[in-house]
C-alpha positions in Angstrom: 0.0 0.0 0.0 1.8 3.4 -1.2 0.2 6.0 0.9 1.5 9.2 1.9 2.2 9.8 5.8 -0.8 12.0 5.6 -3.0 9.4 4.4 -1.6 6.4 6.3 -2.6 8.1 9.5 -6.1 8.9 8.3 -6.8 5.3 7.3 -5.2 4.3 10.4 -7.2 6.7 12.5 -10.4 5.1 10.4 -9.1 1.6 11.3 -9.1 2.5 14.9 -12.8 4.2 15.0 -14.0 1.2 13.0 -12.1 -1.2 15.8 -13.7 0.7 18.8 -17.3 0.8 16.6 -17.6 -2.9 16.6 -16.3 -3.7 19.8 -18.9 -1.4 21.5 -21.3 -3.5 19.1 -20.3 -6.5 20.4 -20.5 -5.9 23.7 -23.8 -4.5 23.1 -24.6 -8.0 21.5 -23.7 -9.8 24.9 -26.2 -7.3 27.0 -28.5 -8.9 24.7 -27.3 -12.6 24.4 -27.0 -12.2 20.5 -24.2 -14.3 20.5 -24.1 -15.0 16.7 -24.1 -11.0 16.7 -21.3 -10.9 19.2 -18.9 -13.2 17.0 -19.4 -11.2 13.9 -18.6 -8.0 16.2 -15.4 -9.5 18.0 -13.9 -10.5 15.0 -14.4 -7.4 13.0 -13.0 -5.4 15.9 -10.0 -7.2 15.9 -9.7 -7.5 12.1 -9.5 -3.3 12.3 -7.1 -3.2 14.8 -5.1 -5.6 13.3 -5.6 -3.5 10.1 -4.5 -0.1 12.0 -1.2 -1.9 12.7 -0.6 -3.3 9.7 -1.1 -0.1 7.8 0.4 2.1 9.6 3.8 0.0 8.9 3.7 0.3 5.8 1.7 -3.5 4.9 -1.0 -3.7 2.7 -4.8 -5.0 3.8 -5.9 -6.6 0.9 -8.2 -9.4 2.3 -9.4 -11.1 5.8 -7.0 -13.7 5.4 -4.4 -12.1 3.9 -4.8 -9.4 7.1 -4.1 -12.7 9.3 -1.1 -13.5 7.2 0.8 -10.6 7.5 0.2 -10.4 11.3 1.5 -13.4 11.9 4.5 -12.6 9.8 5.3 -9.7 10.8 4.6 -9.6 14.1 4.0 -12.8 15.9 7.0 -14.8 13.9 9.3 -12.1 15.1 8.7 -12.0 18.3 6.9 -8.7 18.8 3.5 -9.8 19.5 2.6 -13.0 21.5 1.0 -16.3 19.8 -2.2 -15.7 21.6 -2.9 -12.9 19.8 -2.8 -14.5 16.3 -5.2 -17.5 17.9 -7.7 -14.7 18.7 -7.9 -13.3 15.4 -7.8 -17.0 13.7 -10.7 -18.6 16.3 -13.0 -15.2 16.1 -12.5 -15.3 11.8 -13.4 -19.6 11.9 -16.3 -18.3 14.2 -17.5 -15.3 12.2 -17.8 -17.5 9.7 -20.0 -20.1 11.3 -21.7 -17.6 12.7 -22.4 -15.9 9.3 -22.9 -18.8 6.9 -23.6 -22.0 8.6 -27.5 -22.6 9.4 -26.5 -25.4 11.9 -24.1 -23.6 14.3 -25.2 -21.6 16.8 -23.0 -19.3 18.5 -23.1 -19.9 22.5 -22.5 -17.3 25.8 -20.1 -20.3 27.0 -17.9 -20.1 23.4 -18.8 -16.3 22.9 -18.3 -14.5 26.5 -14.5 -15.6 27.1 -13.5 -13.9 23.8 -14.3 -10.7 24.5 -11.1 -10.1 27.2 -8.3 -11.6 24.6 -10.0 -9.2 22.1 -10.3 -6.0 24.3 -6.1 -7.4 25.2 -5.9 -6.4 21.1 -6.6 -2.7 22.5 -4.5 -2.5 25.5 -1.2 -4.1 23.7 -1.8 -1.8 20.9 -2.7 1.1 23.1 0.6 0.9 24.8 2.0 1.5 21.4 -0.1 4.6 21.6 -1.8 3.2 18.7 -5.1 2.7 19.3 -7.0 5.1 21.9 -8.4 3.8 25.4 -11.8 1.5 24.5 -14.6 1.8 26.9 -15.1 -2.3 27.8 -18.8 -2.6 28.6 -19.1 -5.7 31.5 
């Protein structure tokens, strides 16, 4: 992605809204036990964050999976992000797809509800970084 440092950090700062936008959602979803809802939510929150850091370094978003490729490259592989956080994104993206396209799975508060702390851990790491501003976590 050839952007400008201008527009790198206004696609970044649109990243970042989106991220806080759909984790507000999901949480929203688990006040009302929509846990489908709430799996479609956690995922896309951390797919934008994980898109924030990806393009403000310079790596281009192109797809979901590709997103969860270069993450791992570049940041898990070497060290400078933990495993865990690359399990989140690939168990919430295998679940947003259930969730989305398969009739025959429903999502669960049990398989939803301990998600939401690794995801809102996406912030906080990120955060530190001074990357991503302070998320509100609804309990």
């Amino acid at each position: 992605m050839s952007l400008d440092d201008e527009s790198r950090a206004i696609m970044v700062a649109r990243e970042i809204e989106k991220a806080q936008s759909t984790y507000n959602q999901a949480c929203l979803m688990r006040e009302n036990s929509y846990w489908d809802a709430a799996a479609n939510r956690l995922y896309y929150a951390v797919f934008h964050a994980t898109s924030a850091l990806l393009i403000k370094d310079g790596y281009p978003v192109k797809t979901h999976h590709g997103a969860g490729m270069l993450f791992r490259q570049y940041y898990v592989k070497t060290n400078n992000l933990p495993e865990s956080f690359s399990d989140t994104f690939s168990l919430l993206q295998a679940l947003r797809e259930k969730s989305d396209y398969n009739c025959s799975f429903d999502a669960t508060q049990g398989l939803i509800n301990p998600l939401f702390e690794p995801t809102h851990q996406t912030y906080r790491n990120h955060r530190q970084d001074g990357l991503i501003a302070e998320v509100n976590q609804k309990q």
